[in-house]
N, C-alpha and C positions, 0 to 999 in steps of 0.2 A: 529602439528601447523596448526591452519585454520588462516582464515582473513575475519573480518566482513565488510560488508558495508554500509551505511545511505541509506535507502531506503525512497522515500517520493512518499507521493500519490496523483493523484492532480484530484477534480473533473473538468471533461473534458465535459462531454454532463447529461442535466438531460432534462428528455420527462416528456412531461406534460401527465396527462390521459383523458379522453372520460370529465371530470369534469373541466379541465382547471390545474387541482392541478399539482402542483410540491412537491418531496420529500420537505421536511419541514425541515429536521437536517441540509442536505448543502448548500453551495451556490456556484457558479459557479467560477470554478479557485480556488477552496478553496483548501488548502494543507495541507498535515499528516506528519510530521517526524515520521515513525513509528517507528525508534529507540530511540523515548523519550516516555516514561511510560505516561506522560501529553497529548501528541498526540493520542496515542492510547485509551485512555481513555475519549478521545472526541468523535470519531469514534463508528456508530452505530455498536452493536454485530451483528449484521447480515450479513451485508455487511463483518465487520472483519471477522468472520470465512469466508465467501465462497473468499477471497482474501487473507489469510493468506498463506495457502499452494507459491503463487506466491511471498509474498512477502519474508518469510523463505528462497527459494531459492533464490530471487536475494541477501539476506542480506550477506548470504554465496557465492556468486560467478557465482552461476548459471545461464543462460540463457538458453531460448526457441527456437528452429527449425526453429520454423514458423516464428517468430517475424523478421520484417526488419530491427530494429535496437537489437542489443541484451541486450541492457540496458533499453529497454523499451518494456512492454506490457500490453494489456488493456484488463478489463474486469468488467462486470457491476453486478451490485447489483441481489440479486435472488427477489426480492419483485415487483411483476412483473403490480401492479397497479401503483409504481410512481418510474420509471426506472433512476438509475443511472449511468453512465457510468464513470468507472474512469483507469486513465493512472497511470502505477507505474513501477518508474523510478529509476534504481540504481546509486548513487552516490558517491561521494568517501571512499575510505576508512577510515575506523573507527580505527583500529588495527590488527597487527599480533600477534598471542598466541594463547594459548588455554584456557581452563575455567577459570584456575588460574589468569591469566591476565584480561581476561574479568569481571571476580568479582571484581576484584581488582579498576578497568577502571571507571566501571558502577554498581558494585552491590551497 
């Protein structure tokens, strides 16, 4: 038996570069339910992959050492001319089961 959780991701700081620019895809305080197919699907691939790994675990339950809260931690985009910074936040529970439930739930 696992248990999922709604994890949402919120952009927290975006840095302008040496040009004035800001990332162009977000905007400031903008939020991901990454547990909806539509949200993730907004979200740059790039930023998704190098945050995915953080967010898989909190979906499933896990937390980080270092983090002072354990439902939350941050970390920013790898595209390193228009910096992103974003906070991802684990939220309540989704479900108890295993795959069978979850396909059932969500597929």
């Amino acid at each position: 038996m696992g248990v999922r959780y709604r994890v949402v991701v919120r952009v927290k700081e975006m840095r302008e570069n040496e040009k004035g620019m800001v990332c162009p895809i977000y905007k400031l305080g903008e939020e991901f339910d990454m547990t909806k197919p539509e949200d993730v699907g907004r979200f740059c691939k790039w930023a998704y992959h190098a945050l995915f790994p953080m967010i898989a675990h909190f979906e499933f339950g896990g937390s980080f050492p270092w983090d002072p809260e354990p439902n939350k931690t941050v970390l920013c985009c790898p595209d390193p001319f228009t910096l992103v910074i974003f906070e991802i936040e684990r939220h309540e529970k989704l479900f108890e089961g295993g795959p069978k439930e979850w396909h059932r739930e969500y597929g």
